[in-house]
C-alpha positions as CSV (number, residue, x, y, z in Angstrom):
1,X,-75.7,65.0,60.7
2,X,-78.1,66.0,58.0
3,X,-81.0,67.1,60.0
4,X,-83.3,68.2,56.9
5,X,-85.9,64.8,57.6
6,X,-86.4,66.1,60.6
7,X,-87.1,69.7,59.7
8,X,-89.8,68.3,57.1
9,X,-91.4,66.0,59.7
10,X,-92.2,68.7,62.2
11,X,-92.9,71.6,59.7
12,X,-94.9,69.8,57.9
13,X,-97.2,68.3,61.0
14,X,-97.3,71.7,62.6
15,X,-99.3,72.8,59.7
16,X,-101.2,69.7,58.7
17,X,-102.3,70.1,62.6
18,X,-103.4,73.8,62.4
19,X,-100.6,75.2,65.3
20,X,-100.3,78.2,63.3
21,X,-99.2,80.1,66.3
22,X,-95.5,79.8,67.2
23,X,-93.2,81.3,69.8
24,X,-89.2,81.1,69.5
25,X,-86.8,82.1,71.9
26,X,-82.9,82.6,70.8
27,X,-80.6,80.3,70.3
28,X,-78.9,77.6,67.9
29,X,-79.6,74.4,68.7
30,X,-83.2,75.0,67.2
31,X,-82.0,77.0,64.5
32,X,-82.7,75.1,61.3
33,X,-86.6,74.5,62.0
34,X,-87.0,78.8,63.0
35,X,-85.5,78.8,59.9
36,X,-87.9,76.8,57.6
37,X,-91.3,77.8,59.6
38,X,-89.9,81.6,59.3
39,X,-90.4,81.5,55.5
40,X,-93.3,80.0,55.5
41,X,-96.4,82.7,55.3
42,X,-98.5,80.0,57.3
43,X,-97.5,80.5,60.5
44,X,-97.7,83.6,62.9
45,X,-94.1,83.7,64.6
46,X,-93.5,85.1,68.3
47,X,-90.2,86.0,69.8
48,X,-90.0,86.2,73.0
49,X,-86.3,86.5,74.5
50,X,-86.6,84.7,78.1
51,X,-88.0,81.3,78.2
52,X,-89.7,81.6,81.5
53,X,-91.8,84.8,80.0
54,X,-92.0,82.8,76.7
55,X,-93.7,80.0,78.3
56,X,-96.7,82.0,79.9
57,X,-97.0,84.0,76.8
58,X,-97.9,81.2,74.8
59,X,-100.4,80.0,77.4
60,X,-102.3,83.2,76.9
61,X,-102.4,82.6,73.5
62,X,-104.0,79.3,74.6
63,X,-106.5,81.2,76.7
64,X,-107.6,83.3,74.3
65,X,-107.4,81.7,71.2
66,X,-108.9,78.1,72.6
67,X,-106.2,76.1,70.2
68,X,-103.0,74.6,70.4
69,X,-99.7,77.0,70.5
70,X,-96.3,75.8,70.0
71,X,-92.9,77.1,71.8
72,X,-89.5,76.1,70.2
73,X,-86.0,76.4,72.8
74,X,-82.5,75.9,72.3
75,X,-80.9,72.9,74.3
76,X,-79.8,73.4,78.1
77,X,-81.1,75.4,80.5
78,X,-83.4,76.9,78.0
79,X,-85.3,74.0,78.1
80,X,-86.1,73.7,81.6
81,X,-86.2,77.0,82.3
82,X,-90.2,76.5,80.7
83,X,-91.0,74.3,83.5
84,X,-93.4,76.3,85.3
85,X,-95.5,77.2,82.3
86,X,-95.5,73.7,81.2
87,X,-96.6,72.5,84.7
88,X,-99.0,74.9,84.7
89,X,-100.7,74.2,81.6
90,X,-101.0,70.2,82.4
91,X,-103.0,71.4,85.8
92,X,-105.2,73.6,83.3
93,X,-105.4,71.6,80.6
94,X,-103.9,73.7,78.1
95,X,-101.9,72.6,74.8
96,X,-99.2,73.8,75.0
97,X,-96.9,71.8,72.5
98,X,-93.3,72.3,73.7
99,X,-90.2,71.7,71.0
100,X,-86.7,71.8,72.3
101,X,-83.2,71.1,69.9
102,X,-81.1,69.2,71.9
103,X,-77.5,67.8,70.9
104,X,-77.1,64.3,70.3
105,X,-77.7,61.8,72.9
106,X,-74.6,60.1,72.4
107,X,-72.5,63.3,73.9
108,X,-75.0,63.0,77.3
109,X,-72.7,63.3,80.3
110,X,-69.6,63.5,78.0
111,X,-68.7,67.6,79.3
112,X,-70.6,69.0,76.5
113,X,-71.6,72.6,76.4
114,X,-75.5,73.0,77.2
115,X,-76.7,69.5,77.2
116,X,-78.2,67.4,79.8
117,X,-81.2,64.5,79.9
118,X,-83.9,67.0,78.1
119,X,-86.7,64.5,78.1
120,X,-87.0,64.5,81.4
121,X,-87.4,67.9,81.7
122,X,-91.4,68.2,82.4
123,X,-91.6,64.1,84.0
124,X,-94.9,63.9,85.3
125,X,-96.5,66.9,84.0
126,X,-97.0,66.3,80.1
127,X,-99.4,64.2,78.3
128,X,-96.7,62.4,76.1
129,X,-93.2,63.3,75.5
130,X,-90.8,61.7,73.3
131,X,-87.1,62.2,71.9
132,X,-86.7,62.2,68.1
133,X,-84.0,59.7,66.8
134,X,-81.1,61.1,64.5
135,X,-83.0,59.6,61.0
136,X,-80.6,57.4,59.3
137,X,-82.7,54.6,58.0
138,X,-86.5,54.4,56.9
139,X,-87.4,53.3,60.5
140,X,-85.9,56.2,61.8
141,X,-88.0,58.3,59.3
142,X,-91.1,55.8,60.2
143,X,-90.5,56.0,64.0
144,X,-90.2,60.0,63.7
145,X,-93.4,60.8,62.0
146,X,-95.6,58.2,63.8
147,X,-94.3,59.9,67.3
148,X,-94.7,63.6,66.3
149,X,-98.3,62.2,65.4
150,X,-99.0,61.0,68.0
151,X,-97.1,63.9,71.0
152,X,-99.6,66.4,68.5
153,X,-102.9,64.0,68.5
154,X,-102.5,64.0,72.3
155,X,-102.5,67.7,72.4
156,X,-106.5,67.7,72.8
157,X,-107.0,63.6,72.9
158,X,-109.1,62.7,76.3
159,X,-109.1,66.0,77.4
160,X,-105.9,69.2,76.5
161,X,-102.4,68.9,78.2
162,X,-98.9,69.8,77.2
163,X,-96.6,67.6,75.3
164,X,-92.9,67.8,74.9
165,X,-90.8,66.7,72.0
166,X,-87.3,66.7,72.0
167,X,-85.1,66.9,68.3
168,X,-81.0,66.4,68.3
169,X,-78.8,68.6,65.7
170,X,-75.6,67.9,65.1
171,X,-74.0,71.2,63.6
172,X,-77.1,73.6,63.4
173,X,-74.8,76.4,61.5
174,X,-73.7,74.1,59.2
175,X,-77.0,72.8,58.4
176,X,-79.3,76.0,57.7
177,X,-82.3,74.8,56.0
178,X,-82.5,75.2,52.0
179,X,-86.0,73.9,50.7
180,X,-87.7,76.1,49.0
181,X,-91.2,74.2,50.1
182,X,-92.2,71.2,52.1
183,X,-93.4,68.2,51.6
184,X,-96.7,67.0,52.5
185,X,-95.9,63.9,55.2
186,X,-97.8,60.7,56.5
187,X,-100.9,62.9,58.8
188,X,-102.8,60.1,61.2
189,X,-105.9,61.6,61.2
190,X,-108.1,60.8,64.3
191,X,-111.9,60.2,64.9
192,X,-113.9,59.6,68.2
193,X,-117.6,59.0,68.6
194,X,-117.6,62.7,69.8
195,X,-115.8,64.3,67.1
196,X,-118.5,66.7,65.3
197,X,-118.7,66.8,61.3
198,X,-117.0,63.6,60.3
199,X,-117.0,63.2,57.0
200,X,-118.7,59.9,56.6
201,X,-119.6,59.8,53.0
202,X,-116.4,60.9,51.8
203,X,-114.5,58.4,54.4
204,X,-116.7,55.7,52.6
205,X,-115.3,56.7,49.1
206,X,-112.7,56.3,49.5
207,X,-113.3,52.7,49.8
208,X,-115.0,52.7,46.6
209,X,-113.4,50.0,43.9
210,X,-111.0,49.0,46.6
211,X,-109.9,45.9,47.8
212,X,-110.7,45.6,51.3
213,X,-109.2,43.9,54.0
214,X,-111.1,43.6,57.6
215,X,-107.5,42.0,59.6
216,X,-109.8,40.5,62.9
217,X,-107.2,40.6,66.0
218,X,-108.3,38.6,69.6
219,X,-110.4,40.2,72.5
220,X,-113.4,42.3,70.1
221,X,-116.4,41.6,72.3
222,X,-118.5,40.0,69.4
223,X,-122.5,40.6,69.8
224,X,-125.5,40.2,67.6
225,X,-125.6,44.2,66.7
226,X,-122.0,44.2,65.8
227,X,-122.3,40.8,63.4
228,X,-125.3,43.0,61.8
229,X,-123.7,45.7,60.8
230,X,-120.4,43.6,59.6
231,X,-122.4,41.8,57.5
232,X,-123.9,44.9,56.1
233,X,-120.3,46.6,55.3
234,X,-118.2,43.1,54.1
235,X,-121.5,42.4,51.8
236,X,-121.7,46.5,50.3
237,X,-117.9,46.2,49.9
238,X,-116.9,42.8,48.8
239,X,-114.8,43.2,52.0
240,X,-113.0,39.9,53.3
241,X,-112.5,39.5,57.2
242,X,-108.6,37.8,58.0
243,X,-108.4,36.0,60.7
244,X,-107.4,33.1,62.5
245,X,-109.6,30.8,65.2
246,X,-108.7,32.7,68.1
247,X,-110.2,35.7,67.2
248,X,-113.4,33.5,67.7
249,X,-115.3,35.4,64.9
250,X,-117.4,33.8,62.6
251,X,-119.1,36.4,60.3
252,X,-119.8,36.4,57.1
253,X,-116.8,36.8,54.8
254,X,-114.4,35.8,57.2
255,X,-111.7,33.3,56.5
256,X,-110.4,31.4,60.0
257,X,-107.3,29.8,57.9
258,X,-106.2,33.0,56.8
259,X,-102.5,31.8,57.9
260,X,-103.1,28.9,56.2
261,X,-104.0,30.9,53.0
262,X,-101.3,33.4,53.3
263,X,-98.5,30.6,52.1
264,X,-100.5,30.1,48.9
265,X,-99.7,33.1,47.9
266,X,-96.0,32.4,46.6
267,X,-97.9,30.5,44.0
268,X,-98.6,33.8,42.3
269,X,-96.3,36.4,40.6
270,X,-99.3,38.6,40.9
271,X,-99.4,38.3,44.9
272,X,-99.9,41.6,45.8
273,X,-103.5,40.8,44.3
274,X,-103.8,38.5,47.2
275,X,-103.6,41.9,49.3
276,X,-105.8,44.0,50.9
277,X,-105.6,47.8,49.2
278,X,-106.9,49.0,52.4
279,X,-106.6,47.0,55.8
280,X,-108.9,47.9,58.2
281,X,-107.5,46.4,62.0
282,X,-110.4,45.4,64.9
283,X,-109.1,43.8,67.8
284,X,-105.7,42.4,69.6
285,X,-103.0,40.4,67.9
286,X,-103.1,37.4,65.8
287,X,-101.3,34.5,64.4
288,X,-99.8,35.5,61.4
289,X,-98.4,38.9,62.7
290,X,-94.7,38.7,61.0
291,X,-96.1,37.2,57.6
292,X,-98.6,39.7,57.1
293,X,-96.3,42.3,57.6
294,X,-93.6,41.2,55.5
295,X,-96.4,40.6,52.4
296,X,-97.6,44.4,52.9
297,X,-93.9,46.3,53.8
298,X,-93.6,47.2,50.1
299,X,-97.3,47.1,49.0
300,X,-99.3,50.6,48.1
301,X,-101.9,50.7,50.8
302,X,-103.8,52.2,53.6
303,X,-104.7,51.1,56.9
304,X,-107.6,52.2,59.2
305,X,-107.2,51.5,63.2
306,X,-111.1,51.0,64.6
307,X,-111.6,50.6,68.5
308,X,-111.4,52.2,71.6
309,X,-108.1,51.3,71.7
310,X,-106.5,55.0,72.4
311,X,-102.9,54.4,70.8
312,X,-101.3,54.5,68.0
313,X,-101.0,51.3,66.3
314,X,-99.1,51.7,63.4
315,X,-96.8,48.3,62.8
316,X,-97.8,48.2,59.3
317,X,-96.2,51.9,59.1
318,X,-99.5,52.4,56.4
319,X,-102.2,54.3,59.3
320,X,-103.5,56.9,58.0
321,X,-106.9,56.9,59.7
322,X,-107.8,55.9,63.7
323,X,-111.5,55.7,64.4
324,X,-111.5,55.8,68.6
325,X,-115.4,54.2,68.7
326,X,-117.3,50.7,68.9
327,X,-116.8,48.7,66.2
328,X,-120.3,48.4,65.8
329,X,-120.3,52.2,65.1
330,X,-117.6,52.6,62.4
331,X,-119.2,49.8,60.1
332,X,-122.5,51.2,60.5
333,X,-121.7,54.5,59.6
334,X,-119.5,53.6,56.7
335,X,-121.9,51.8,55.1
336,X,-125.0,53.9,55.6
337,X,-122.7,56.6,53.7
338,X,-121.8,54.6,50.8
339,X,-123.9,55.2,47.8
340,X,-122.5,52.6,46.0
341,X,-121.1,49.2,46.1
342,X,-118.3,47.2,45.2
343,X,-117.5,44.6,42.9
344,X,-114.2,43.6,42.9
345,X,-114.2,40.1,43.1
346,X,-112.2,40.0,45.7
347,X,-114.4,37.6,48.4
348,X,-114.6,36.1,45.6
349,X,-111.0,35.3,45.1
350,X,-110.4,34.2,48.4
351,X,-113.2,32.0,48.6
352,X,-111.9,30.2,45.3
353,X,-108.4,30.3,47.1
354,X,-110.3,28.8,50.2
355,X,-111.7,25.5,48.4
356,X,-108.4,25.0,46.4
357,X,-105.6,25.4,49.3
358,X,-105.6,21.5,50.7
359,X,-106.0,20.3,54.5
360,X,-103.0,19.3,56.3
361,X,-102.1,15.8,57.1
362,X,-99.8,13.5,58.6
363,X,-99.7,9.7,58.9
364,X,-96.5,9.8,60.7
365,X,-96.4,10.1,64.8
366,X,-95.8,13.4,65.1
367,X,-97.0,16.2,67.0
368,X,-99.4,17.7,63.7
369,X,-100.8,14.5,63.8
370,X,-101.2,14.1,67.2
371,X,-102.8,17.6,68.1
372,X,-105.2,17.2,65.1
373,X,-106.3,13.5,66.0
374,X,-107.4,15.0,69.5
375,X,-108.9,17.8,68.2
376,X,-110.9,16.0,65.7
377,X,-112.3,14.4,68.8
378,X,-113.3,17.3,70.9
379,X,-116.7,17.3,71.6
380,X,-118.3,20.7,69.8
381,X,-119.5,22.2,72.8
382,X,-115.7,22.4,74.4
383,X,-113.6,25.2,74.3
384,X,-110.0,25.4,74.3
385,X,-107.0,26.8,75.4
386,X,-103.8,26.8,73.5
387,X,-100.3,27.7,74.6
388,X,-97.7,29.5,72.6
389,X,-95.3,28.7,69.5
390,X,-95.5,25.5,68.1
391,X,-98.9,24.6,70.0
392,X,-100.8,27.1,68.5
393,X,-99.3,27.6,65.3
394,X,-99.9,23.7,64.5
395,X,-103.5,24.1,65.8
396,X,-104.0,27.1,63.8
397,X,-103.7,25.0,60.7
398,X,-107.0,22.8,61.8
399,X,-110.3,23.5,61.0
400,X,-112.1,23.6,64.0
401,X,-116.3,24.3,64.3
402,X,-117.0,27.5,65.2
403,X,-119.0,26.2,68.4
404,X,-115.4,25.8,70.1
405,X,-114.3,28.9,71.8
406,X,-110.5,29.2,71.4
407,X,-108.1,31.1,73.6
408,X,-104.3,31.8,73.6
409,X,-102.3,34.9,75.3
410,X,-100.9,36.3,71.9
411,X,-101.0,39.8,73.4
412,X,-96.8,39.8,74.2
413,X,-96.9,35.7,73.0
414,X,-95.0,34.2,75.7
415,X,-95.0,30.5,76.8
416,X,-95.2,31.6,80.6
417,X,-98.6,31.8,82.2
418,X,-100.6,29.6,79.1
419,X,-101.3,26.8,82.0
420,X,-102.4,29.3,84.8
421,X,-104.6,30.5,82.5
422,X,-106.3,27.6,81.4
423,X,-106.8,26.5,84.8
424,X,-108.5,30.1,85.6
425,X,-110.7,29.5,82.7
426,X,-111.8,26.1,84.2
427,X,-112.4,27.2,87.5
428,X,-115.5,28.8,86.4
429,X,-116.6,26.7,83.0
430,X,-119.5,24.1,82.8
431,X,-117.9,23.1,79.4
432,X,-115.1,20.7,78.8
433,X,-111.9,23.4,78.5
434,X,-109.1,21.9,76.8
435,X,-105.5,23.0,76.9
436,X,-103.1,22.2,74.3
437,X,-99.5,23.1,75.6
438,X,-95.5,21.8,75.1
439,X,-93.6,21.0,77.6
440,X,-91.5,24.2,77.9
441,X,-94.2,26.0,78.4
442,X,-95.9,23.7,81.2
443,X,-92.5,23.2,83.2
444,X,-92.6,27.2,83.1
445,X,-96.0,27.3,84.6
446,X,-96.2,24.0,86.5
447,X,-97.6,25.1,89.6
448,X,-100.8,26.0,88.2
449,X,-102.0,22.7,88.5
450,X,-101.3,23.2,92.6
451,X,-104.5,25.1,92.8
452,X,-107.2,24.0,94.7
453,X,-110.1,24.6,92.5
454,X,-109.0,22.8,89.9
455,X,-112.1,21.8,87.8
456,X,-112.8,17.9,86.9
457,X,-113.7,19.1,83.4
458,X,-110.2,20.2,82.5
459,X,-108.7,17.9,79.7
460,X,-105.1,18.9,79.3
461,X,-103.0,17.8,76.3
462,X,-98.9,18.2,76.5
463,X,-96.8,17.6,73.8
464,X,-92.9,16.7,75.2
465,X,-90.3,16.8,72.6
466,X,-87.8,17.5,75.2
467,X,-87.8,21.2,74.3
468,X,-88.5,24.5,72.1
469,X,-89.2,23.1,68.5
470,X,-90.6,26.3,67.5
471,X,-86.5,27.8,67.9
472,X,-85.1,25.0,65.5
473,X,-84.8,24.9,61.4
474,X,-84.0,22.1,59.8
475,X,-81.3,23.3,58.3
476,X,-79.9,24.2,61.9
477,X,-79.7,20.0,63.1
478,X,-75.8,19.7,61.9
479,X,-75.0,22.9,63.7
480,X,-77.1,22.1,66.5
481,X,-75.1,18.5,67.0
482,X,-72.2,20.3,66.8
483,X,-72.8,23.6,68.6
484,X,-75.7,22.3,71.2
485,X,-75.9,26.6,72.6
486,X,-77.1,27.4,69.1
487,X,-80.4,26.3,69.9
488,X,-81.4,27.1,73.8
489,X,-84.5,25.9,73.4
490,X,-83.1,22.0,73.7
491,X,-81.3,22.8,76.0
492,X,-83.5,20.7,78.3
493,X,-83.2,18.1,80.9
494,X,-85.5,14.5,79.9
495,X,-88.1,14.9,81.7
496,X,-92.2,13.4,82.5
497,X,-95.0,15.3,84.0
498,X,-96.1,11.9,85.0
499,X,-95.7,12.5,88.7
500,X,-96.8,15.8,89.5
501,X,-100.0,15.4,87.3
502,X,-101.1,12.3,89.7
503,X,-99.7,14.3,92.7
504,X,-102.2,17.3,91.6
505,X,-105.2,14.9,91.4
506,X,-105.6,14.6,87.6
507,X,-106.3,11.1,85.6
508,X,-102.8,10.5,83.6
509,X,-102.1,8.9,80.4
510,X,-98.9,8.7,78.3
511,X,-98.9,8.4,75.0
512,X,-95.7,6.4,72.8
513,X,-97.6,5.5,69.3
514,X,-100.8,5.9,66.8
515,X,-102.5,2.9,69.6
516,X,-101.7,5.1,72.5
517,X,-102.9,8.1,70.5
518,X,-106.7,6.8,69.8
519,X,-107.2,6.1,73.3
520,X,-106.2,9.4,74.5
521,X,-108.1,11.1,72.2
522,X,-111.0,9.1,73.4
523,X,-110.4,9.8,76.7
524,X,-109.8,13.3,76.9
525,X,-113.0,13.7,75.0
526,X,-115.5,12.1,78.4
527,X,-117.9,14.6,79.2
528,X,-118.3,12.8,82.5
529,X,-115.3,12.5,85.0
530,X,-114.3,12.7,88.5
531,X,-111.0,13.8,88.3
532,X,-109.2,16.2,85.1
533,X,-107.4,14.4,82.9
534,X,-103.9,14.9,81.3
535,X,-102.3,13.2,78.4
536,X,-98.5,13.1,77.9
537,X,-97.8,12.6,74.3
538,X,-93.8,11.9,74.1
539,X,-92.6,12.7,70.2
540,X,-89.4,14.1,68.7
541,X,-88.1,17.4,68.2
542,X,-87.0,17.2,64.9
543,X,-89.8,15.1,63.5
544,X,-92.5,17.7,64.7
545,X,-90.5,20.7,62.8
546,X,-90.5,18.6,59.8
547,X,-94.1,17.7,59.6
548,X,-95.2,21.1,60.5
549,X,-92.7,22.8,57.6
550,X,-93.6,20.1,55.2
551,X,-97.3,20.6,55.6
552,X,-96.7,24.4,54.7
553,X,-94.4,23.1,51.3
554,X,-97.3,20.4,50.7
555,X,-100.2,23.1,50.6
556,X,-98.0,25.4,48.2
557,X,-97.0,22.5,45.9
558,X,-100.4,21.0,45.7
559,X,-102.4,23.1,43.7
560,X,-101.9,22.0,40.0
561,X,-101.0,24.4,37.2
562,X,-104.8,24.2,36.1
563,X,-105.3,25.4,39.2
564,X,-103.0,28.0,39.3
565,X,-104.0,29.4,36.0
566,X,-107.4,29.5,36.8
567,X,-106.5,31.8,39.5
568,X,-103.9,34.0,37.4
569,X,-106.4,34.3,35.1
570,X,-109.5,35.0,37.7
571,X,-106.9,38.2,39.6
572,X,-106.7,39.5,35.8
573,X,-110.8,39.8,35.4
């Protein structure tokens, strides 16, 4: 095992994170990194020969200096033998950052000379703690640096405490360290509303002649204060906000259909001009979570985390920047630092992107055309609730007025729970709430609709194709008829919600056609009713995939070559 990677990672974001001070006790396991940090004129190396001492020494360091020291052990009893120190500091608050070589986890309980479960060495006294993997891919190397990050960013975040992080060698004779220097690595660098001297006007140059992308996740609590001051910064910087409906923001520069837009993009060789040069993240998750990340895995760019959110979110593997405060706070003070402003074009380009990408259609039954005929007739002042995979990926491709509140649990994205949830929503709504939901995912959560305070305004919407469409490809029907297990999600019995909407008190209405269709729309659109009111709409697996994939082929093949050189030519200006 070439452990070198590793080496760099820590060496590196020991000194990038000013630990300058570092004790060592003997040993092997850690042999390679007291190697590379004892060549490095840097740090201020300790030795001290019994852990137990070792550990206390470097808490008075702590206590006198006021700033994080670091202890390195071999593996075994070394390791836990800096229990008490470690305990001690997380009941005083020190930061003690504690890094122990360990074999590899494979040989765990396998009779191997000083090895047992290290990581769970200081449980319930450290602030984070985390084993490194053996690096043998670029997540390995991803994973690696964005946990020492974050065990070193916890050192002082919310208040000081110990962390522990645990590294495996394989053969540390074998693999004494040879570079002559190290390698500067990925820093997160972290900001709080408390953090003195930030360096606001050189944060905002960094934006300068960059293309900026605001990506708008669910749950940001939107207000009048926050819309000011996003206005100012998308307006100084010719930012774009991405988005989809359920974020539920509506600011200037923001583009709902942003998953909509995304599939235009194959239409240019030049795509990586569709792409933000520095993503800036607000909020929870979003629609188009995979396709965003696959477009940016091998683009050049940054990305800034803003929000109280106090985690790491790194999926992009691109942070370089965390700013733990109100949103309405980083855009303020980003703007009122930059002395300049942008003109890139690039609103520009995505409004022109906007107009030309077409609307969606189907004249066939089908669920598309089903979902968007009831939606076209929800009154404006509804709001509505959309359950997971194909429900809210087919709405998602609607425009829908910005008066309509819309609401799915994309947090973890699972089918369970989208009807209980709805019907929570209801219970204490004087609007029409809608909820657009497949049958999986009702027969899942079917005894929501056995509470009590069920609300007369709740207009539910169910689309039964027997099963999971959102599991099946096309291309997978053969397979499917002959190998029914390769797609679990048909695996489904035939049945109605027919009788246990009635049972539950609700108004029920099937739907087999486009004349079936009008009148549920219609119906589920009364303001006034005494009961709620729940539309079956029975349609066919296989059909719905299609109309949902074609529709993404139709908006990509329906721009014109006129069209498409116009907006070759408008990414070259």
């Amino acid at each position: 095992m070439d452990s070198s990677k590793t080496i760099i990672q820590l060496h590196s974001l020991l000194k990038q994170y000013d630990i300058k001070n570092i004790v060592f006790s003997p040993g092997g396991r850690h042999l390679p990194l007291i190697h590379s940090i004892e060549q490095d004129d840097y740090f201020n190396t300790f030795r001290v020969i019994d852990e137990r001492s070792a550990g206390f020494y470097a808490l008075g360091m702590i206590q006198k200096t006021g700033k994080p020291v670091a202890i390195c052990c071999t593996s075994g009893t070394a390791c836990i033998n800096l229990a008490s120190a470690v305990c001690e500091a997380f009941y005083q608050h020190l930061p003690l950052l504690v890094i122990s070589g360990d074999r590899m986890i494979e040989y765990l309980n396998q009779n191997e000379d000083q090895q047992y479960d290290q990581i769970k060495s200081f449980e319930g006294f450290t602030k984070y703690r985390v084993r490194l993997p053996r690096i043998d891919s670029e997540v390995d190397e991803w994973f690696t640096n964005r946990t020492i990050n974050e065990a070193m960013i916890e050192l002082t975040h919310h208040g000081n405490g110990p962390v522990h992080i645990d590294f495996p060698i394989g053969d540390p004779f074998s693999e004494i360290f040879k570079l002559e220097s190290i390698p500067l690595v990925r820093k997160i660098n972290l900001y709080d509303a408390e953090t003195e001297n930030v360096q606001w006007r050189y944060l905002a140059g960094q934006l300068k002649d960059k293309r900026i992308g605001v990506l708008w996740g669910q749950s940001v609590t939107l207000s009048t204060k926050l819309e000011g001051a996003v206005k100012r910064f998308v307006e100084k910087f010719d930012a774009v906000i991405l988005t989809d409906y359920i974020s539920n923001c509506h600011y200037p520069h923001t583009f709902n259909n942003t998953p909509r837009l995304l599939h235009a993009k194959f239409l240019f060789q030049e795509e990586e001009m569709l792409l933000p040069e520095v993503l800036i993240t607000v909020g929870g998750n979003y629609i188009f979570n995979a396709e965003l990340k696959g477009m940016m895995k091998s683009r050049k760019a940054e990305h800034w985390q803003v929000g109280k959110e106090d985690k790491v979110v790194d999926g992009f593997k691109k942070l370089t920047h965390m700013f733990e405060m109100s949103e309405t706070l980083f855009f303020d003070k980003i703007s009122e630092n930059a002395s300049f402003v942008n003109n890139t074009g690039y609103y520009e380009f995505w409004s022109q992107l906007d107009k030309e990408v077409p609307q969606p259609s189907s004249d066939k039954y089908n669920e598309l055309h089903i979902i968007s005929s009831v939606l076209k007739k929800m009154p404006v002042d509804a709001d509505l609730q959309i359950g997971n995979s194909w429900s809210i990926r087919m709405s998602q491709l609607l425009d829908i007025p910005a008066t309509v509140r819309q609401y799915c649990n994309r947090g973890v994205n699972g089918i369970d729970g989208s009807l209980s949830t709805a019907v929570g929503f209801g219970a204490t709504n004087e609007r029409l709430t809608y909820l657009v939901i497949g049958d999986l995912s009702f027969f899942y959560d079917m005894n929501a609709l056995w509470i009590s305070s069920l609300s007369p305004n709740m207009r539910i919407l169910m689309i039964n194709n027997h099963g999971g469409a959102m599991l099946f490809k096309p291309f997978m029907r053969e397979m499917m008829e002959k190998y029914p297990m390769s797609n679990l999600g048909k695996d489904c019995k035939i049945v109605t919600a027919e009788g246990w909407a009635t049972t539950t008190g609700f108004e029920y209405f099937a739907v087999n056609d486009m004349k079936d269709l009008e009148k549920a729309a219609s119906l589920l659109a009364q303001k006034e009713s005494d009961k709620p009111i729940f539309v079956e709409a029975f349609t066919n697996f296989f059909d719905d995939t299609a109309s949902y994939m074609d529709n993404l082929a139709f908006e990509r093949r329906s721009l014109s070559e006129k069209v498409i050189g116009r907006m070759k030519r408008f990414l070259k200006k």
